[in-house]
N, C-alpha and C positions, 0 to 999 in steps of 0.2 A: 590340166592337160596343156601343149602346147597350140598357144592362137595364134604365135608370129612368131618371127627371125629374123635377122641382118646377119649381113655377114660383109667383115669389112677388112680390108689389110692393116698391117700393122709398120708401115715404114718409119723411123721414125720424124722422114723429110716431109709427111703428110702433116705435121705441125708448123705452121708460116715460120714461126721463128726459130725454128731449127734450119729451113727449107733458105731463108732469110733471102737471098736474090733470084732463085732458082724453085721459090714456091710457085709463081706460075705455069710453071709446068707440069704442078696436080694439081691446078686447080680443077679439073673435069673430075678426078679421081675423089676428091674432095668432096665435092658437092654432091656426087655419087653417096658417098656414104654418110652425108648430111641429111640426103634424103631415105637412106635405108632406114637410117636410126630415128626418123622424124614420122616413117611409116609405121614403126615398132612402138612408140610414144603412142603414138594415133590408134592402135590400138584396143586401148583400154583395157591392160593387164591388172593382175592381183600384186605380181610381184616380177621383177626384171633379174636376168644375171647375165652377166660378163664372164665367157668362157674363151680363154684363149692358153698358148705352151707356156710355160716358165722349167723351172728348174726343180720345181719340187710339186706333188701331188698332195694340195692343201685348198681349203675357201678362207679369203680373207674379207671381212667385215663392210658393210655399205660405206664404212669412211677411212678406208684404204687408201692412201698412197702413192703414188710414183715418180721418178724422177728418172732425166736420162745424161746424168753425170757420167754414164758409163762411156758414153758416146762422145763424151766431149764439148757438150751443154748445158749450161746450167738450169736447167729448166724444170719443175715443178710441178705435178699435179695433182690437187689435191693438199691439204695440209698434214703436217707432221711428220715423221719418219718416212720416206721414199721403203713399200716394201713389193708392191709389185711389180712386175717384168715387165719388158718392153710391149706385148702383146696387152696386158690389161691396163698398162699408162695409157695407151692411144686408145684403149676402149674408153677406160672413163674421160679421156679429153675430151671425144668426139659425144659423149652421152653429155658430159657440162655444156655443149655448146648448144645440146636441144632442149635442154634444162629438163635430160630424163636422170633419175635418181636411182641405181641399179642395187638391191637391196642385197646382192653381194656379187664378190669375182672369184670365180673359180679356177682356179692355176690346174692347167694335164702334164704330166712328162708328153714331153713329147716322142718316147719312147711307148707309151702306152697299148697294150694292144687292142685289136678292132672290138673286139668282147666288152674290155674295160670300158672303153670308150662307150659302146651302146648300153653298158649298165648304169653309166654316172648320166649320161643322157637320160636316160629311162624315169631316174630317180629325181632328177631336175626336173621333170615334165609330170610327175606327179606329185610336183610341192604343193602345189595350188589350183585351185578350180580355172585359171586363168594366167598362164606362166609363156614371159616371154625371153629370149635369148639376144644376145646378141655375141655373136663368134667371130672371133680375129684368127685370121690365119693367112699366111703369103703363099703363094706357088711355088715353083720353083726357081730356083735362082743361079741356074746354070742354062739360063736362055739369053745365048751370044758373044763374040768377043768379050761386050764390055760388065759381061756380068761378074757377080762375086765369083762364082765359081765358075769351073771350066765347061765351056762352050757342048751342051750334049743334045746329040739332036734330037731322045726322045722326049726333052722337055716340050717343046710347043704341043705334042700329041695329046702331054699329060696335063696339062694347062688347060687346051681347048676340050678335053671330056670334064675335067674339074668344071669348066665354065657351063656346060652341056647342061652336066646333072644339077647343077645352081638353079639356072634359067629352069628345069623342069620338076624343080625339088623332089628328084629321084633321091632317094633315101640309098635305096640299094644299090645304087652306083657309089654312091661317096660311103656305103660301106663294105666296098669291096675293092677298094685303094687298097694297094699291098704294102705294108708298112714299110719294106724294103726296096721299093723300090721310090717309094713315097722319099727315103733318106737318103738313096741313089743321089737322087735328083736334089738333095735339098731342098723340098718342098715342107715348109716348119710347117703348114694348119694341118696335115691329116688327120693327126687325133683330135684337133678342134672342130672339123668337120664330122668329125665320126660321133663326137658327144651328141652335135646337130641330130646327124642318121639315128642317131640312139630315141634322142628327143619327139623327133616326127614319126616315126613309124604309129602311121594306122591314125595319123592326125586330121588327115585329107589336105593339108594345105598347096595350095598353088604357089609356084617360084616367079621369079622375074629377076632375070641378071639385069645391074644399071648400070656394071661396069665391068669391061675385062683390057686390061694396060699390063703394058712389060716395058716400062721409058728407062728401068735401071736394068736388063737383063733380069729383072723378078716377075714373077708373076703377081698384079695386083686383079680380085675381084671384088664387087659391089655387089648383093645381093638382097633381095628382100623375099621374104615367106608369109604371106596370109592367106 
């Protein structure tokens, strides 16, 4: 069953050396999620996984890969071939930095629907007598002039209930995100939050947001579950 959860963004400026003169500016958001994933450590699971969007609906191996060459970085995590996406490189950055060892990462389309998402949750949360999570996902990223996307006003709405039901580890709120509007908004975690809603139902666990930041027009949150 599920004993714990973090849940943390996935920018890939939350890495100093990508971030390089302009990393102090997550440093809060940072250490947020240095503490989420150090709460998840603390623990004492049987077995960890790393669920966050990529591109394809697949589990890749505890010594997985990533790199963000895509971005325009040369930067590496993890040894061998670069094969997971941007959302499970900064999982496993932020897990090497607590020296927790995730016994694998799980890739969602992030087209997935809420169903899917609460079955592969389900099924993750019954691998082991003691199973914890840790979930990457951003908000939306159409909050203001200087966002990626075009300035929409129901994003802060959508951001501040996302942030809501973290802090109350309402399950049935973050499974009741409309996928459509979730993509409206360009908010990438909804299905990673949804694996989450999948995972905790009937778990009893209590939330606590550590962080809720929008410095790039994204929504970032920091959360922890035990």
């Amino acid at each position: 069953m599920l004993i714990a959860a973090a849940v943390c963004p996935h920018p890939p400026l939350l890495l100093p050396q990508v971030a390089q003169g302009a990393a102090g500016e997550l440093d809060g958001l940072r250490a947020a999620c240095d503490r989420a994933v150090a709460g998840l450590a603390a623990s004492g699971p049987d077995t960890v996984a790393v669920v966050g969007c990529g591109g394809a609906d697949r589990v890749h191996g505890s010594d997985a890969a990533g790199g963000l060459d895509a971005y325009g970085v040369p930067v590496r995590v993890g040894e061998g071939p670069p094969e997971l996406p941007l959302s499970l490189t900064v999982g496993r950055w932020l897990c090497d930095r607590s020296d927790l060892r995730p016994d694998r990462y799980v890739e969602v389309l992030p087209t997935a629907a809420p169903r899917e998402c609460a079955e592969r949750g389900a099924a993750l949360a019954a691998a082991a007598d003691r199973v914890a999570l840790l979930v990457m996902g951003d908000g939306s990223a159409r909050r203001g002039e200087h966002a990626p996307g075009t300035a929409d006003r129901r994003a802060a709405g959508f951001d501040a209930a996302v942030a809501e039901a973290l802090d109350a580890a309402d399950t049935a709120a973050l499974a009741g995100i409309a996928p459509a509007l979730a993509a409206e908004l360009m908010a990438g975690g909804r299905a990673a939050w949804q694996v989450l809603a999948g995972a905790a139902a009937g778990a009893g666990l209590g939330g606590g947001l550590l962080a809720h930041e929008s410095p790039y027009g994204v929504g970032y949150f920091a959360a922890l579950w035990r």
